[in-house]
N, C-alpha and C positions, 0 to 999 in steps of 0.2 A: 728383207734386210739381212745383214748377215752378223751375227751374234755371239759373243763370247760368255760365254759362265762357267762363275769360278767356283770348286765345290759342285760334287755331282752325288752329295747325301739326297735326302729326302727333298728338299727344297731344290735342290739345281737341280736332278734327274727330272723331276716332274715339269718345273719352269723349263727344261728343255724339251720334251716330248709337246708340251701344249704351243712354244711359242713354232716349234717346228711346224705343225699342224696346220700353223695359221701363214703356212710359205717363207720361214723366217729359214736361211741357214746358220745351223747351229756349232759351235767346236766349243765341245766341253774342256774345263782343264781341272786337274785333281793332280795332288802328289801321291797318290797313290795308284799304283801300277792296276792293281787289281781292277778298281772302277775303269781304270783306263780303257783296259783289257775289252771287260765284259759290254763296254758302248759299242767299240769297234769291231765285235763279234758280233753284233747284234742285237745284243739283249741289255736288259736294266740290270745296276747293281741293289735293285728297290724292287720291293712288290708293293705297285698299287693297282686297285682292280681299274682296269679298261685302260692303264697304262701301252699296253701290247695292241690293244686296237685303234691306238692313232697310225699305227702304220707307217710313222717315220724312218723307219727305216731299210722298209722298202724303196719311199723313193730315195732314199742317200742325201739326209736332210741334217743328219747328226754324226759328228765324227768325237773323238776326246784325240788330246794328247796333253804331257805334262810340259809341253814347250808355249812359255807365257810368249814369248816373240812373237812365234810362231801366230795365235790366237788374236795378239791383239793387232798386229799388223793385218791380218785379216777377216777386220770385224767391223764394225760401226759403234758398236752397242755392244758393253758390256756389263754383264750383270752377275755383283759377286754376293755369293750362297754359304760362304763359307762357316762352317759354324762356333759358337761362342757358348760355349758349354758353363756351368757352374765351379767354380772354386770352393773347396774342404768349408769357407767362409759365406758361402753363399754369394758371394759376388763374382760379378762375368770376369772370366776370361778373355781378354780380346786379340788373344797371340795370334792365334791363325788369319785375325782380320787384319790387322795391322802389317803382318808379313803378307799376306797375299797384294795390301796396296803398295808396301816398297817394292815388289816383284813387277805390279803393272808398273808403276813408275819410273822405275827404269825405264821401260819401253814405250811408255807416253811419252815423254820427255822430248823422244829424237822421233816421235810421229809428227807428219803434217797436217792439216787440215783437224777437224772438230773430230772430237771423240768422245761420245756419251759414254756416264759413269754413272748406276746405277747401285747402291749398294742394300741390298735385301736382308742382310743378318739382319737379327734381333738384336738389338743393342741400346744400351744409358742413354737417354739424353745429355747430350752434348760432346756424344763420342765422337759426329762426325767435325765438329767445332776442334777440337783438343788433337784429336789423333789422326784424321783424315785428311781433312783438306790442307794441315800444315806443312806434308809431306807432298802433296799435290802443286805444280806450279800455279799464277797467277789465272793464267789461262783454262788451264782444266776446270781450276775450282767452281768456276764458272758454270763449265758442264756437267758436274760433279750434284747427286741429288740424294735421297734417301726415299726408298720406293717400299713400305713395308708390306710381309705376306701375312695372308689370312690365309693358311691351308689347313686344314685338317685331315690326316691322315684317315682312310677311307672311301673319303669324298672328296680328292686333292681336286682332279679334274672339274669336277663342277662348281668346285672354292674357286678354284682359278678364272675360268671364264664368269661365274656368277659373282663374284667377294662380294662378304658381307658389308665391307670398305673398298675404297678405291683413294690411296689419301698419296699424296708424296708431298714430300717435304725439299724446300727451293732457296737458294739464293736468286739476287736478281739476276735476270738475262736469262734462266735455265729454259731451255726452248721444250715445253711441254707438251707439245704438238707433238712431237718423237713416238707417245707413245701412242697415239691413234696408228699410227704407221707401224708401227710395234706388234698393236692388239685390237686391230682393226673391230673384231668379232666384239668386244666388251662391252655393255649395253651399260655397267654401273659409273654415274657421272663422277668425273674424277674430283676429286678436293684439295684443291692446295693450301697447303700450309707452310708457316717456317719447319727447318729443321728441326728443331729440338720438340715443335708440337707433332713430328711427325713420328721422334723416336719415342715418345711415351706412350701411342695409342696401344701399342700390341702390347705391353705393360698392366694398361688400365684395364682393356678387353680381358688378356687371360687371368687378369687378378680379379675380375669382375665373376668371370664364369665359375672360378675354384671355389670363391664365396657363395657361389649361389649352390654349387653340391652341397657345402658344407651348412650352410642356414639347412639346403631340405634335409637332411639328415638327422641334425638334431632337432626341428620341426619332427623328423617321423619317428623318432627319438622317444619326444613327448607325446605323440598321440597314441604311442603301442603301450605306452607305460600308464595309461588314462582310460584304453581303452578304445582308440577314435578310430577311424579307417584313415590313415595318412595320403593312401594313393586318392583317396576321397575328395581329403582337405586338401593336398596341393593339385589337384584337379580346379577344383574350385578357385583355389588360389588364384588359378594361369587364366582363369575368367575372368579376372580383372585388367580388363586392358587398357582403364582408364585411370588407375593408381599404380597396380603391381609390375605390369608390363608395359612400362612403357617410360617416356621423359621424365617425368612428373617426378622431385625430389632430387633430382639427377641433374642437378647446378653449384656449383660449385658457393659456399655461404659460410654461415652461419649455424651454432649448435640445435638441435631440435630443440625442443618444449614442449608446453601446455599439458591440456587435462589427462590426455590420453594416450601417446605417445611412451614419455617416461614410467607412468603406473601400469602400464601393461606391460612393459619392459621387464620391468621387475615382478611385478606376478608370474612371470611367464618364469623368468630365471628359479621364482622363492617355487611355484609346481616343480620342474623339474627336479630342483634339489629336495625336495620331499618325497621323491620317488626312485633318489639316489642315481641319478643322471646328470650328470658333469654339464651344464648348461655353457661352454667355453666360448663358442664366440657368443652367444646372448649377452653374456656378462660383459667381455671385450667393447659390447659395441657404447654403453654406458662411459664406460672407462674411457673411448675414444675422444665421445662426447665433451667427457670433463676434463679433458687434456686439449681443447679446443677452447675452451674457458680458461683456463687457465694461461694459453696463450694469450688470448686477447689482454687478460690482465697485466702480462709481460708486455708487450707490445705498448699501453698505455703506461705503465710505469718506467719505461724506456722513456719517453718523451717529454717527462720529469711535469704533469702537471702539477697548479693549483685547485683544476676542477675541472669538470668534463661534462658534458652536454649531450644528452641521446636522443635521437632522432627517432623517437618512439620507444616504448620496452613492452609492451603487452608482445604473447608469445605467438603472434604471429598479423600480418595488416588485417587493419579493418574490422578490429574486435576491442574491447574492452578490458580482456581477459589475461590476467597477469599470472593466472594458475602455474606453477612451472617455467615460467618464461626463463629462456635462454640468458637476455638481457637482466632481468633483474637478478640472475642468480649471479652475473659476474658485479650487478651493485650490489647485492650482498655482501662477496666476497673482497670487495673492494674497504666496503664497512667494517668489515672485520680487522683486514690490514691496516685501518686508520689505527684501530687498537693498540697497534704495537709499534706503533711510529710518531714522531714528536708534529711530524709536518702531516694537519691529514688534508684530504682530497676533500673535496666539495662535488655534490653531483645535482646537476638539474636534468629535468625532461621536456618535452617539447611531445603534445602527443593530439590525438583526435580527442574532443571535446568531451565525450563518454568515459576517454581514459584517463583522461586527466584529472573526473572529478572523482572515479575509484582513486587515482593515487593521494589526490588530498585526504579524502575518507580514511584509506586504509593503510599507506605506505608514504607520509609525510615525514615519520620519523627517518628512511632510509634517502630519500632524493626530494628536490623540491621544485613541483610544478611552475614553468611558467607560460604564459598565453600567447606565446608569439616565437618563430624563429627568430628575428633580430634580437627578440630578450635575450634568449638561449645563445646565441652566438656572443653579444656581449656579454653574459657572464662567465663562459667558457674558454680554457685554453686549448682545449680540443673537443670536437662536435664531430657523435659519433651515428653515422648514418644507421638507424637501424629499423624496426620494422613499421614505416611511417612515410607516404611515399612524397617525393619533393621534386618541381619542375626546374625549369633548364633557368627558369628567372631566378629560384632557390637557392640552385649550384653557383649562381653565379653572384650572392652575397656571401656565397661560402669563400671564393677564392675571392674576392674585392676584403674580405673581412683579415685575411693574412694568417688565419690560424689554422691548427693541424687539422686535418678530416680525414677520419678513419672508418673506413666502409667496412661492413658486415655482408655488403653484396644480396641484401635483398631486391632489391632491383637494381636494373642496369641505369647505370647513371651515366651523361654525357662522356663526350670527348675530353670538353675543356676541363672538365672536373680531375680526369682518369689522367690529363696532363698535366696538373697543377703541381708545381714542385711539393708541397704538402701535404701531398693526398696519399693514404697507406691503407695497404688491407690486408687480410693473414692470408687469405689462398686466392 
């Protein structure tokens, strides 16, 4: 195929030598003479190792110039690289992106026939909503996609043909076929998604990865200041591949709990500050916690009830166990607020049988049990799904019943529920 990219930094230079590789012709384009220069001499304006031994340009696979016309008139496929750097503020920059698509646009415009538009920066969700396709005619937008990279400098070449992802993000009609023809060679099965899920993954990924240096660090933090072997323990650690590595807590819900979780949290923070080590995201991640509670509290007082109804509150399914629980710390807090206000809330629970006779035993004074969802939903202005699991016959006295239902996302709950005009959840 024949191929346009725009930006020949780290990301274009490399996505040009691999897709050349694979028989694509390539015309780089850069406003900067220099990259220009160094493509058409031969050589990279990038060192990456094994860059030089695809050999493209022996056979006369990659050319540059800064003529956008020139480029997109004779391409198919173009893919823009361009980069989007940080602001004094920490927020992206999207100058160079934004000019580089009025630049093809112009020359989309008065092209014939289909022309794919691949755009590779790293960029906000809903850049390409806002800023891109507005500028794009009816027709392009069509063509128009968001294809994020997974490269890692080092290892481009083998990110490229192996990624740890393979995701692009679509409007309808976006004919995704394009890129088997594209990247024949790529063995990792592609994922589509909408646009905006396709601009947060490299977001979530490299914010996921920087957390993980910084947890080991202050993990090794605390094992040098105790004494422990750190390379030992997160040795050990990475031997969990059926907690620590992997899926598992890695869904999107509700705040932690229970017995063990939160008090180890805190031991762990109260050691390190007794041995004069700044425990900063340990503590952080408590804080994040109760700012997740505290939503939800907002969230219900938003919706102005007289009383609220939980679909479970022990700290997690299929237990008894109210130790810490997530849920009763926001009826707690909820009790407390009746305090200071003339109109208070009422709260009931709806739970497993085991749980429900600890809450008469032990926590009658905070919420009051009853034996049945239909009870609970009749006493309730809003019934809040929480860790207590409920069938599709369940969900469907919820939306027949007209009241609010506010999911916590312990389980996945139907369609028709997830499309009931009054169904809400925080994340």
């Amino acid at each position: 195929m024949k191929v346009s990219i725009f930006g020949l930094g780290y990301v274009g230079s490399v996505t040009a030598a691999c897709l050349a590789s694979q028989g694509n012709k390539i015309i780089g384009v850069d406003v900067v003479d220099s990259k220009v220069d160094t493509i058409n001499s031969g050589r990279w304006p990038i060192y990456e190792p094994g860059l030089d031994k695809l050999g493209v340009f022996q056979k006369k696979l990659v050319i540059a110039t800064k003529d956008v016309r020139k480029a997109i008139n004779e391409s198919d496929v173009s893919l823009v690289c361009v980069g989007t750097p940080s602001l004094p503020d920490g927020s992206v920059d999207l100058t160079y992106l934004k000019n580089t698509i009025l630049r093809i646009n112009k020359v989309l415009r008065n092209k014939k026939g289909r022309h794919i538009l691949l755009i590779r920066s790293t960029a906000p969700p809903g850049t390409l909503d806002k800023f891109v396709l507005p500028i794009l005619s009816a027709k392009q937008r069509k063509f128009t996609a968001y294809y994020p990279e997974f490269l890692r400098e080092g290892t481009a070449i083998k990110d490229f043909f192996e990624p740890s992802l393979n995701v692009i993000g679509i409007n309808k009609g976006f004919p995704t076929e394009i890129l088997k023809k594209l990247m024949p060679d790529l063995k990792v099965e592609l994922q589509t998604v909408d646009i905006k899920t396709s601009e947060s993954i490299k977001y979530a990924n490299n914010s996921f990865h920087a957390l993980k240096i910084v947890f080991t660090n202050e993990i090794a933090q605390f094992c040098k200041a105790y004494g422990s072997d750190a390379d030992k323990v997160m040795e050990l650690f990475c031997r969990d591949a059926k907690l620590n590595l992997s899926p598992y807590y890695l869904r999107p819900g509700f705040a932690f709990g229970g017995s063990c979780l939160p008090k180890e949290l805190r031991a762990l923070s109260a050691l390190m500050r007794a041995k004069n080590t700044d425990p900063i995201l340990i503590e952080s991640i408590d804080q994040s916690n109760e700012k997740l509670i505290d939503s939800f509290i907002s969230l219900m007082m938003s919706l102005k009830p007289s009383s609220i109804g939980y679909v479970g509150v022990t700290f997690k399914p299929n237990t008894d166990d109210l130790r810490e629980s997530s849920v009763m710390r926001a009826v707690d807090k909820i009790n407390l607020r009746n305090r200071s206000y003339s109109k208070s809330v009422r709260q009931f629970v709806f739970d497993n049988t085991e749980a429900l006779l600890k809450i008469r035993e032990t926590a009658s004074e905070k919420l009051t049990a009853v034996d049945s969802l239909e009870e609970l939903i009749k006493e309730s202005d809003i019934v809040v799904l929480g860790p207590y699991k409920l069938n599709l016959k369940d969900e469907s006295k919820l939306i027949r019943s007209g009241k609010n239902v506010v999911d916590l996302k312990w389980f996945r709950v139907g369609t028709a529920l997830k499309n009931y005009r009054k169904y809400h959840s925080l994340v």
